[in-house]
PQR file with spaces between the fields and no chain letter, atoms N, CA, C, O and H, PARSE charges and radii, in Angstrom:
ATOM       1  N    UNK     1      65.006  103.497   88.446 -0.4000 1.5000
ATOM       2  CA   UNK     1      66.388  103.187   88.116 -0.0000 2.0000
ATOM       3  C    UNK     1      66.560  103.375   86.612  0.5500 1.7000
ATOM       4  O    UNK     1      65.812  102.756   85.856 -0.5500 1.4000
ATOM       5  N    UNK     2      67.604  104.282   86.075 -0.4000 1.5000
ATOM       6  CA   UNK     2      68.252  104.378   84.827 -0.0000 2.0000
ATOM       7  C    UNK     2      68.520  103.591   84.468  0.5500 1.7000
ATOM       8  O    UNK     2      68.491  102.761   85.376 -0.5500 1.4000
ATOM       9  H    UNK     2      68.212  104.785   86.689  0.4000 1.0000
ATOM      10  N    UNK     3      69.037  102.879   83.010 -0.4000 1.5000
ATOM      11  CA   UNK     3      69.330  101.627   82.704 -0.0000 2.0000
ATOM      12  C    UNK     3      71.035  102.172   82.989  0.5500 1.7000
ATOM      13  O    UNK     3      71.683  101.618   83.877 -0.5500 1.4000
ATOM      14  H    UNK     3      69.061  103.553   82.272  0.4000 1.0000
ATOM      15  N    UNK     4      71.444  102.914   82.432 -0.4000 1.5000
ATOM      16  CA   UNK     4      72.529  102.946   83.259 -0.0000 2.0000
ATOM      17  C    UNK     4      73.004  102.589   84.501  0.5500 1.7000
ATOM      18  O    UNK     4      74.098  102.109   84.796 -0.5500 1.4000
ATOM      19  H    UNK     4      70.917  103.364   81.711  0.4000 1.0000
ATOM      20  N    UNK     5      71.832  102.944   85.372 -0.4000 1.5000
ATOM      21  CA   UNK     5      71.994  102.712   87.120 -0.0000 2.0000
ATOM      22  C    UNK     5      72.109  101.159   87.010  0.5500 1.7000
ATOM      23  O    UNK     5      73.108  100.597   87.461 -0.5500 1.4000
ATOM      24  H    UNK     5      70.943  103.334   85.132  0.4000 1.0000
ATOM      25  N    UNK     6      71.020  100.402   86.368 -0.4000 1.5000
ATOM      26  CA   UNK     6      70.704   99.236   86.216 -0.0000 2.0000
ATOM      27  C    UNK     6      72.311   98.531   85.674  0.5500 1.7000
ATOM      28  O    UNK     6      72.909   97.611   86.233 -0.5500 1.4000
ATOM      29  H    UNK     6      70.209  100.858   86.002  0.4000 1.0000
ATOM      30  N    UNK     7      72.794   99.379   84.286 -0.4000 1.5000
ATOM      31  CA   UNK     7      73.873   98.569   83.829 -0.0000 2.0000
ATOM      32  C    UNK     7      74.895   98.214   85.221  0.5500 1.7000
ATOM      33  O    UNK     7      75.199   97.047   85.468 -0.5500 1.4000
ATOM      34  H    UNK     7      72.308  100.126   83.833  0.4000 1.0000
ATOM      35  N    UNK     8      75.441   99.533   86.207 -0.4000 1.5000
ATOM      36  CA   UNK     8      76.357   99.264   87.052 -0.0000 2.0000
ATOM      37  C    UNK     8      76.081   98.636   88.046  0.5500 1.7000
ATOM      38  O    UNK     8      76.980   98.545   88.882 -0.5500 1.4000
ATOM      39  H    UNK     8      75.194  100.481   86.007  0.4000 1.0000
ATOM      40  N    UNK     9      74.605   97.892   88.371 -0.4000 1.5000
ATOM      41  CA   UNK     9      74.455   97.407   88.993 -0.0000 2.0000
ATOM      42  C    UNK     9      74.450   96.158   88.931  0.5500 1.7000
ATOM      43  O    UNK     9      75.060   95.497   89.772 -0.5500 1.4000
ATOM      44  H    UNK     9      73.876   97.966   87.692  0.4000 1.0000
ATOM      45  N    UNK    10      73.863   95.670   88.073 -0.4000 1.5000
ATOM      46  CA   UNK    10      74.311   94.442   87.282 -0.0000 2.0000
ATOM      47  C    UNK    10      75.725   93.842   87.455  0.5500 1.7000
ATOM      48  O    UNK    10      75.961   92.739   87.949 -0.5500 1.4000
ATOM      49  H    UNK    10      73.367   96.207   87.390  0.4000 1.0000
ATOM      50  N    UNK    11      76.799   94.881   86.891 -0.4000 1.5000
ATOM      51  CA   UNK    11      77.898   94.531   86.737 -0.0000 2.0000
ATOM      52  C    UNK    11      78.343   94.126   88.586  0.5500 1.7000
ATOM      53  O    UNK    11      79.106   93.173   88.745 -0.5500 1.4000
ATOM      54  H    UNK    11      76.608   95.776   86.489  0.4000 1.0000
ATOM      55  N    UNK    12      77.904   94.775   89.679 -0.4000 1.5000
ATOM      56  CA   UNK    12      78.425   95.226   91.053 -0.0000 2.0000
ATOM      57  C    UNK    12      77.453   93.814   91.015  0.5500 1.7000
ATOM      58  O    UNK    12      78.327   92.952   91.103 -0.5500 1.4000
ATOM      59  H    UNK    12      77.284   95.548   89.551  0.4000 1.0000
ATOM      60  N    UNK    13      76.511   93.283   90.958 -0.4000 1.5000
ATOM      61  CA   UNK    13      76.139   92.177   91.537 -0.0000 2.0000
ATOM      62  C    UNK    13      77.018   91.020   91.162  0.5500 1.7000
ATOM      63  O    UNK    13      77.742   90.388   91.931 -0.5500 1.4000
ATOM      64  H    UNK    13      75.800   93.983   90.887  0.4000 1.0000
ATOM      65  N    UNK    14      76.841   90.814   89.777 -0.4000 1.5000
ATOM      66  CA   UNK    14      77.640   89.934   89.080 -0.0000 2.0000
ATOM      67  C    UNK    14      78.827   90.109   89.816  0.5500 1.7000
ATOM      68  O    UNK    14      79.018   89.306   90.729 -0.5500 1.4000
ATOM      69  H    UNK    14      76.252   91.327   89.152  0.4000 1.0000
ATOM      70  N    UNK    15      79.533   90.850   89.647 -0.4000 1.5000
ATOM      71  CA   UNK    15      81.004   90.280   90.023 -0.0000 2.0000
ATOM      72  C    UNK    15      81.001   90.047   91.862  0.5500 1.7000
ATOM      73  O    UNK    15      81.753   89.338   92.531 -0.5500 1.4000
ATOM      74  H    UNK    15      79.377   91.503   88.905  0.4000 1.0000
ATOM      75  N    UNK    16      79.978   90.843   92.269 -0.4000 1.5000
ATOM      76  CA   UNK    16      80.160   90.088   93.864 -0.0000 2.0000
ATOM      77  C    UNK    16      79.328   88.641   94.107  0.5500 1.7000
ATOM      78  O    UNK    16      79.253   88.034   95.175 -0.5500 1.4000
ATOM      79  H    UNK    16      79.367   91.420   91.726  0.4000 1.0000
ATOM      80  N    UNK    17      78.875   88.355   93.138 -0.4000 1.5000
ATOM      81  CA   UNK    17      78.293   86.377   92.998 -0.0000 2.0000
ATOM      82  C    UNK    17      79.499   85.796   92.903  0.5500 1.7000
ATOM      83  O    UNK    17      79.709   84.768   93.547 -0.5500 1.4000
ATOM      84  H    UNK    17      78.936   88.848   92.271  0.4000 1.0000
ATOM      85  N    UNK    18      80.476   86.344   92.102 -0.4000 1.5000
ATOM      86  CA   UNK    18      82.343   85.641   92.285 -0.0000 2.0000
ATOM      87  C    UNK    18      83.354   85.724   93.230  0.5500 1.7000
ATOM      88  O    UNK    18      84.420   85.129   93.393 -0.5500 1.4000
ATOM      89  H    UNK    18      80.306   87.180   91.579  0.4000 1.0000
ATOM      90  N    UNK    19      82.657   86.762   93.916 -0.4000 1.5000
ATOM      91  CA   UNK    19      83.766   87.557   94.998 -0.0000 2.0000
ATOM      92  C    UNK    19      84.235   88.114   94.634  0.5500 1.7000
ATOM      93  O    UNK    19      85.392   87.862   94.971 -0.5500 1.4000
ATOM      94  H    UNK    19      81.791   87.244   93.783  0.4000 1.0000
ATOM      95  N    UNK    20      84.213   88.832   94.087 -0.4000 1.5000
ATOM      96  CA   UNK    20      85.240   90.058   93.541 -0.0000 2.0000
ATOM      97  C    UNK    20      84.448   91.205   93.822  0.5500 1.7000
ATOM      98  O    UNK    20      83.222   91.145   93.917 -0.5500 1.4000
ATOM      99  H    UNK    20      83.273   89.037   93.813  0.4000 1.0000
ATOM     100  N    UNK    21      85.301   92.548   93.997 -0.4000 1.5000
ATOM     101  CA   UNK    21      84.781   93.286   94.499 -0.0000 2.0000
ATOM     102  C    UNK    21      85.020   94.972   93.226  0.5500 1.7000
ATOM     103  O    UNK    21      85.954   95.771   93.156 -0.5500 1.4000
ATOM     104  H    UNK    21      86.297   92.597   93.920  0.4000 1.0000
ATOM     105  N    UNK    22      83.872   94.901   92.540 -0.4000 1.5000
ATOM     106  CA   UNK    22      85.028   95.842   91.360 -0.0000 2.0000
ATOM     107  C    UNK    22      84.907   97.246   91.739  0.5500 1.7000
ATOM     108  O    UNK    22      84.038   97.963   92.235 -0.5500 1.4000
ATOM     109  H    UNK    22      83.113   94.253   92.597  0.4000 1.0000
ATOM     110  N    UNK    23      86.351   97.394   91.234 -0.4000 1.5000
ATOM     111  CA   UNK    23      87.091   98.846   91.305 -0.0000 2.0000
ATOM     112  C    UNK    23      86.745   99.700   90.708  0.5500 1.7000
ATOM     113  O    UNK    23      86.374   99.276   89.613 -0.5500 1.4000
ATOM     114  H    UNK    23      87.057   96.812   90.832  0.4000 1.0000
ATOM     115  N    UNK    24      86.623  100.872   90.796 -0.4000 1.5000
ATOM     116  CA   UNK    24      86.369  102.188   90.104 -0.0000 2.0000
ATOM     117  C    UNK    24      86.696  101.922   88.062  0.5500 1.7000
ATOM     118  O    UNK    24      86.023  102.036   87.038 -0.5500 1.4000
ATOM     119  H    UNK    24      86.924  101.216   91.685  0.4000 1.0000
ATOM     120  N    UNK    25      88.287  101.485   88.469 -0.4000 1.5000
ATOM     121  CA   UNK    25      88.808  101.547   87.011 -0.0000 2.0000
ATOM     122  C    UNK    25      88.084  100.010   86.373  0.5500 1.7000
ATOM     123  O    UNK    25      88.194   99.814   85.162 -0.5500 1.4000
ATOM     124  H    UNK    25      88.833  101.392   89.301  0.4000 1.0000
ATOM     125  N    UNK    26      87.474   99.130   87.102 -0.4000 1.5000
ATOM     126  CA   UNK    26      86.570   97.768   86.722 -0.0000 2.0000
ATOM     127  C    UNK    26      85.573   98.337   85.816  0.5500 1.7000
ATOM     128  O    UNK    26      85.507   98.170   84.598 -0.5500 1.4000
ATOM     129  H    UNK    26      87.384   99.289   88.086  0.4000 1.0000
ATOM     130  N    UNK    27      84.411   99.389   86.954 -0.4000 1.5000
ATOM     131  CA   UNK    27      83.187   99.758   86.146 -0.0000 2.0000
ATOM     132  C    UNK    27      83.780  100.656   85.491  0.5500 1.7000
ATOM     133  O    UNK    27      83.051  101.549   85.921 -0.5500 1.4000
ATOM     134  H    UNK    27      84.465   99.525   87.943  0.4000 1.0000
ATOM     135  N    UNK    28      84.734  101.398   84.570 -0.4000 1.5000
ATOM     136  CA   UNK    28      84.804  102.292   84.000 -0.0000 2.0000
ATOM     137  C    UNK    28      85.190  101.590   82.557  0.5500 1.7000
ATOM     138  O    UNK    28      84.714  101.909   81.468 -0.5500 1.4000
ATOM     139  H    UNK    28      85.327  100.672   84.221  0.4000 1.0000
ATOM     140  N    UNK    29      86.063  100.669   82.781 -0.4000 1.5000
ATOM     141  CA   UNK    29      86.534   99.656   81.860 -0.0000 2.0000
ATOM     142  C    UNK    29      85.167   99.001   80.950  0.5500 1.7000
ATOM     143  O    UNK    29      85.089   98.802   79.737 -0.5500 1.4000
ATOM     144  H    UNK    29      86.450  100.410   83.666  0.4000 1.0000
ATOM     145  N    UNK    30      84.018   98.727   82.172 -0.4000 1.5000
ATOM     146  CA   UNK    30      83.126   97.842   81.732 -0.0000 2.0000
ATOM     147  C    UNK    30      82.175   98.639   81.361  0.5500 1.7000
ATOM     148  O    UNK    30      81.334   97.944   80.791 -0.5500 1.4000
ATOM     149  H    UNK    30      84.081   98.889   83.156  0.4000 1.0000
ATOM     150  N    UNK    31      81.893   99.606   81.377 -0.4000 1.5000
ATOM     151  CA   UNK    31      80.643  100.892   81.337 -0.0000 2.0000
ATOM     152  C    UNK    31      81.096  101.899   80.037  0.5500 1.7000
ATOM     153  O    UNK    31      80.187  102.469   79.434 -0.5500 1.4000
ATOM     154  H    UNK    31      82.577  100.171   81.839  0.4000 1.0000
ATOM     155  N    UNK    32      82.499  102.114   79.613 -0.4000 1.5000
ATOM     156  CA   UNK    32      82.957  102.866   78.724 -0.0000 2.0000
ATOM     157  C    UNK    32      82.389  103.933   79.236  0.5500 1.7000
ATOM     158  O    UNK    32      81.737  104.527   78.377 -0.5500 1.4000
ATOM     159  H    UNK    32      83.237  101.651   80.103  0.4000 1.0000
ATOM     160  N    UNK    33      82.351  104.591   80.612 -0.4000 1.5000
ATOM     161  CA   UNK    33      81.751  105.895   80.642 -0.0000 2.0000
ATOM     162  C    UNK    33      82.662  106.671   81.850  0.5500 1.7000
ATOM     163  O    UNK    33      83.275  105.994   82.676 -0.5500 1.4000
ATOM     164  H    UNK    33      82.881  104.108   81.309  0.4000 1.0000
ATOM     165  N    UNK    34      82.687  107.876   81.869 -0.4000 1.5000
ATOM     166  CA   UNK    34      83.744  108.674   83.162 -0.0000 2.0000
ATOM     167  C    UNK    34      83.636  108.073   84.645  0.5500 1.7000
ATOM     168  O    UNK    34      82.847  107.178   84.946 -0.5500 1.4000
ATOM     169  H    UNK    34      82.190  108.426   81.198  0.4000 1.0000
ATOM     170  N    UNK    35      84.304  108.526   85.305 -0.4000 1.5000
ATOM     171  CA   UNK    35      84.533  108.801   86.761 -0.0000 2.0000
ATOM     172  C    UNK    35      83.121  109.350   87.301  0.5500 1.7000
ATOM     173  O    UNK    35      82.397  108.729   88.080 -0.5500 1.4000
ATOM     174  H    UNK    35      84.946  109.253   85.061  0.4000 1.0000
ATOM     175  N    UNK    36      82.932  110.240   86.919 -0.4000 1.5000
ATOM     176  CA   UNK    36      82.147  111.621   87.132 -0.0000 2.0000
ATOM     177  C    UNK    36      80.515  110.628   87.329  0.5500 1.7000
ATOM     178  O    UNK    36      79.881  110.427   88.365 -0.5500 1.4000
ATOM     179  H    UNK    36      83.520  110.745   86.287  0.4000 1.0000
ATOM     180  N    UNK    37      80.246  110.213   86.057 -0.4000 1.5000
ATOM     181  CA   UNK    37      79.003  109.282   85.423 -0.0000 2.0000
ATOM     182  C    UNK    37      78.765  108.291   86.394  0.5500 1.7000
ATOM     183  O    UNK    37      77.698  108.446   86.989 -0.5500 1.4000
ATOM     184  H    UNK    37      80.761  110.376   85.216  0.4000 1.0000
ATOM     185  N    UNK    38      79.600  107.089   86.812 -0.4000 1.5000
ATOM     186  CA   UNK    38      79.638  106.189   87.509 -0.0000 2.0000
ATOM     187  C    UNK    38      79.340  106.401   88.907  0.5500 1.7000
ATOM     188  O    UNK    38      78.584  105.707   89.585 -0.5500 1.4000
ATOM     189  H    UNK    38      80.466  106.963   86.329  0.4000 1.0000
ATOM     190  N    UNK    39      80.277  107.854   89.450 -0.4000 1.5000
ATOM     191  CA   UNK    39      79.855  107.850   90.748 -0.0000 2.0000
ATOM     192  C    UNK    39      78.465  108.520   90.999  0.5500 1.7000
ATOM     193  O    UNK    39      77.799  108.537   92.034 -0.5500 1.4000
ATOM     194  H    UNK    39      80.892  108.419   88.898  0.4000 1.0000
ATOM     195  N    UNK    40      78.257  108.963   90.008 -0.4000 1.5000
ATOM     196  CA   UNK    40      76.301  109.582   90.167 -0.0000 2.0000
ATOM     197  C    UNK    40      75.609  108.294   90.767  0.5500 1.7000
ATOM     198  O    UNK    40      75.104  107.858   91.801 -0.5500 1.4000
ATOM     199  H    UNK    40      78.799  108.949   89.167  0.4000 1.0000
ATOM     200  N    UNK    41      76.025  107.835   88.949 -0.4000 1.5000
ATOM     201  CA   UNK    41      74.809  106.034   89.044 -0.0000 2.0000
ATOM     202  C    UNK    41      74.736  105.800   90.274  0.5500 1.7000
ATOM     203  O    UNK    41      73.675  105.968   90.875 -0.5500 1.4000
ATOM     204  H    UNK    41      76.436  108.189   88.109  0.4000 1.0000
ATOM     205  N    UNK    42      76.417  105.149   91.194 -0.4000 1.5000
ATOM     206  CA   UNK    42      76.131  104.846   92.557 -0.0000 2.0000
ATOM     207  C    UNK    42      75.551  105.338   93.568  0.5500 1.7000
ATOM     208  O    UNK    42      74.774  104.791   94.352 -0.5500 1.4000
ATOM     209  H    UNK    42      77.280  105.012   90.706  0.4000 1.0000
ATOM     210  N    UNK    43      76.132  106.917   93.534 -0.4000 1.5000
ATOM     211  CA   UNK    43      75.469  107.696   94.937 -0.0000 2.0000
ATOM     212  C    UNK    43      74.064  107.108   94.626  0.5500 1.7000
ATOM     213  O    UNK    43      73.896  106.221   95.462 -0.5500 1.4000
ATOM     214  H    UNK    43      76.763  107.362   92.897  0.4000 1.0000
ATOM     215  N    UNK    44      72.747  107.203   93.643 -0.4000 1.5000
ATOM     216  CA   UNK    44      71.673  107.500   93.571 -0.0000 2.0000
ATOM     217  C    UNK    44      71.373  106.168   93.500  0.5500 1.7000
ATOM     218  O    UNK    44      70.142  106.161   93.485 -0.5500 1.4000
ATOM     219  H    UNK    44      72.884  107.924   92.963  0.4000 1.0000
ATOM     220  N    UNK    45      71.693  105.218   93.455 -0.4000 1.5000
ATOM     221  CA   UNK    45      71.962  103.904   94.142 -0.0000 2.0000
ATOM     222  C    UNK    45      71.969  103.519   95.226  0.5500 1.7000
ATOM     223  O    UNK    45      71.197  102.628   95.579 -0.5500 1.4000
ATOM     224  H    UNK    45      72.693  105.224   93.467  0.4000 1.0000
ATOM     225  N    UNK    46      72.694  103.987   95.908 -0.4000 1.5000
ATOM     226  CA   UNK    46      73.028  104.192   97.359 -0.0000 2.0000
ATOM     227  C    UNK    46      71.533  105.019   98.066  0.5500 1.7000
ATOM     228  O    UNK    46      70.631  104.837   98.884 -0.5500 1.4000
ATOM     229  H    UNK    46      73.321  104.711   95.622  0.4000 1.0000
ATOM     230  N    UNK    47      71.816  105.559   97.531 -0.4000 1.5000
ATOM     231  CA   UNK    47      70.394  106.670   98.244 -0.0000 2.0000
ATOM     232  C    UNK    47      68.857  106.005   97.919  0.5500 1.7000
ATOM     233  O    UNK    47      68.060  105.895   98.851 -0.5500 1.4000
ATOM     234  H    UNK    47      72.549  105.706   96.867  0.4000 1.0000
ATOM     235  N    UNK    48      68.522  105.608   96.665 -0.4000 1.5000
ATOM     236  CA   UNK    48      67.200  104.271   96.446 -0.0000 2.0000
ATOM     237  C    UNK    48      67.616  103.207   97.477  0.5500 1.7000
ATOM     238  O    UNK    48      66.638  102.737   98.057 -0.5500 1.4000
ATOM     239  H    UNK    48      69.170  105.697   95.908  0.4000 1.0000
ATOM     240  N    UNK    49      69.044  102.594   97.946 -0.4000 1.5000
ATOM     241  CA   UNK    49      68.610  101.532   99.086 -0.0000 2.0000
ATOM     242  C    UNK    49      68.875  100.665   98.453  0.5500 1.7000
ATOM     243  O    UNK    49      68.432   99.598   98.878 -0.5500 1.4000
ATOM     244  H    UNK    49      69.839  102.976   97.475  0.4000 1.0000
ATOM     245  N    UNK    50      69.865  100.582   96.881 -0.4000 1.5000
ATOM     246  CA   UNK    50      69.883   99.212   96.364 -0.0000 2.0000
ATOM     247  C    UNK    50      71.463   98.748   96.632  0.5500 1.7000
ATOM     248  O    UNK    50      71.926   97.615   96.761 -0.5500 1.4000
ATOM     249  H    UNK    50      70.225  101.448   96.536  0.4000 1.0000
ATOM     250  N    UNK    51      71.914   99.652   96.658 -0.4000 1.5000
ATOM     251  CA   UNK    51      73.947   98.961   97.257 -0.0000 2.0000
ATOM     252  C    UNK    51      73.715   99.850   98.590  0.5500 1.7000
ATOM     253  O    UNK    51      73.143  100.849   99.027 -0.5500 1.4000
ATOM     254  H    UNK    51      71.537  100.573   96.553  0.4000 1.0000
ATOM     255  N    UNK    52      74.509   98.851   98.898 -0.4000 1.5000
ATOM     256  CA   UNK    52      75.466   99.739  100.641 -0.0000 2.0000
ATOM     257  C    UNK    52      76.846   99.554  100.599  0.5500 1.7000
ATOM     258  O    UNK    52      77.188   98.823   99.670 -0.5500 1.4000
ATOM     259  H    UNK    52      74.974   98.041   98.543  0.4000 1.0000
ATOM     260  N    UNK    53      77.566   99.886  101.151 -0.4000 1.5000
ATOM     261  CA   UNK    53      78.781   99.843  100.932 -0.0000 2.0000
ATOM     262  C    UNK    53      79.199   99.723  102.509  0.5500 1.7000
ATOM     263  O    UNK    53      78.923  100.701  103.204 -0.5500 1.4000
ATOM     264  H    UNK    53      77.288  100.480  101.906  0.4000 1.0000
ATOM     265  N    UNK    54      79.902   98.503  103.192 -0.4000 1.5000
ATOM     266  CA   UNK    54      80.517   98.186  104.463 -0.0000 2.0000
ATOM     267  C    UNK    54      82.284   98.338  104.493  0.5500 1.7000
ATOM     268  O    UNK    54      83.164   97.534  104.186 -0.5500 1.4000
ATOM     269  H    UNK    54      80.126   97.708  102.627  0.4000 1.0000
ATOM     270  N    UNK    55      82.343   99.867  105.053 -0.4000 1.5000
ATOM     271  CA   UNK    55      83.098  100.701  105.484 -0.0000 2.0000
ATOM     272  C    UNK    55      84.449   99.520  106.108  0.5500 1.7000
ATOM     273  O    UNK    55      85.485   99.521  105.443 -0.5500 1.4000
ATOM     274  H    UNK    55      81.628  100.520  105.303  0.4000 1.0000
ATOM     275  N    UNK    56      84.400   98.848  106.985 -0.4000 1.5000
ATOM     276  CA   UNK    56      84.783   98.366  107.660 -0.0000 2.0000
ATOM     277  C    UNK    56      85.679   97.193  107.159  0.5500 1.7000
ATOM     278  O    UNK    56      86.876   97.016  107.387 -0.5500 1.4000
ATOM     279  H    UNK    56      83.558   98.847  107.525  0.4000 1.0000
ATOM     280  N    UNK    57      84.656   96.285  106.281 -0.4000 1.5000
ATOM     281  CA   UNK    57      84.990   94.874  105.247 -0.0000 2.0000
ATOM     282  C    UNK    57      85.505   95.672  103.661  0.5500 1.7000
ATOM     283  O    UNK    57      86.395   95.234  102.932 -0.5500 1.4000
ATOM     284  H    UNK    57      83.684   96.428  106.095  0.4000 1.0000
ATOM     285  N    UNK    58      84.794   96.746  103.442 -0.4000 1.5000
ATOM     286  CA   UNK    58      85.352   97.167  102.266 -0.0000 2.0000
ATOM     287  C    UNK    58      84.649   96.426  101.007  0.5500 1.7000
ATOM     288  O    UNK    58      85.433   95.927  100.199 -0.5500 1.4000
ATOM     289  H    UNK    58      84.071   97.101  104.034  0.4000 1.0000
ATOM     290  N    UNK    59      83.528   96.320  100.796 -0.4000 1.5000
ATOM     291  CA   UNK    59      82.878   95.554  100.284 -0.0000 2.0000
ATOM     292  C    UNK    59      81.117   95.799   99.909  0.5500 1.7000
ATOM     293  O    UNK    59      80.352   95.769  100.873 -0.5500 1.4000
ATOM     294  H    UNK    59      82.891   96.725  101.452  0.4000 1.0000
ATOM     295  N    UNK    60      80.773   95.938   99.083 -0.4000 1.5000
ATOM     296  CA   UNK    60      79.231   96.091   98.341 -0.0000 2.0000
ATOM     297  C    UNK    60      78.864   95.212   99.055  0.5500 1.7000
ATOM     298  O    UNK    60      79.488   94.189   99.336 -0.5500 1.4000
ATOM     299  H    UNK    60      81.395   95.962   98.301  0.4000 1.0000
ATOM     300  N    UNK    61      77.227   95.713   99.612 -0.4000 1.5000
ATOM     301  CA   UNK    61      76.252   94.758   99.983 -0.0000 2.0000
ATOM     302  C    UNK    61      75.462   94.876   99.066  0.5500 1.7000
ATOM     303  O    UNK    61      75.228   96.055   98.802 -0.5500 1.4000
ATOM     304  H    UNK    61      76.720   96.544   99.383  0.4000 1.0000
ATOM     305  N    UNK    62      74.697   93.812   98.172 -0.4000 1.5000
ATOM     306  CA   UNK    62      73.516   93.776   97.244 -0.0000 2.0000
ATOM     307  C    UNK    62      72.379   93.294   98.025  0.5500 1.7000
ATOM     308  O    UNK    62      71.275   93.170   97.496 -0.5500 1.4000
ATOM     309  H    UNK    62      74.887   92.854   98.386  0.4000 1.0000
């Protein structure tokens, strides 16, 4: 994991310990980094097995 990967993950845990579920424009706000950047971090996130994402609820699993 990139510390990048690490930073957005962090942030995606943290805010789902509150319930909140953050938005694209959340981590972009909080990351100071593109669209483009963020959705890498995740896919390759997604693909290591560390977020899932439930289609259904709409909502990060950590």
């Amino acid at each position: 994991m990139t510390d990048f990967e690490r930073k957005v993950y962090q942030i995606i845990v943290n805010m789902h310990l509150y319930g909140k579920n953050p938005t694209l424009n959340d981590l972009k706000r909080k990351t100071g980094k593109s669209e483009k950047t963020i959705r890498a971090a995740v896919k390759s996130l997604m693909i290591n097995g560390e977020l899932k994402w439930d289609k259904g609820k709409r909502i990060w699993i950590v």
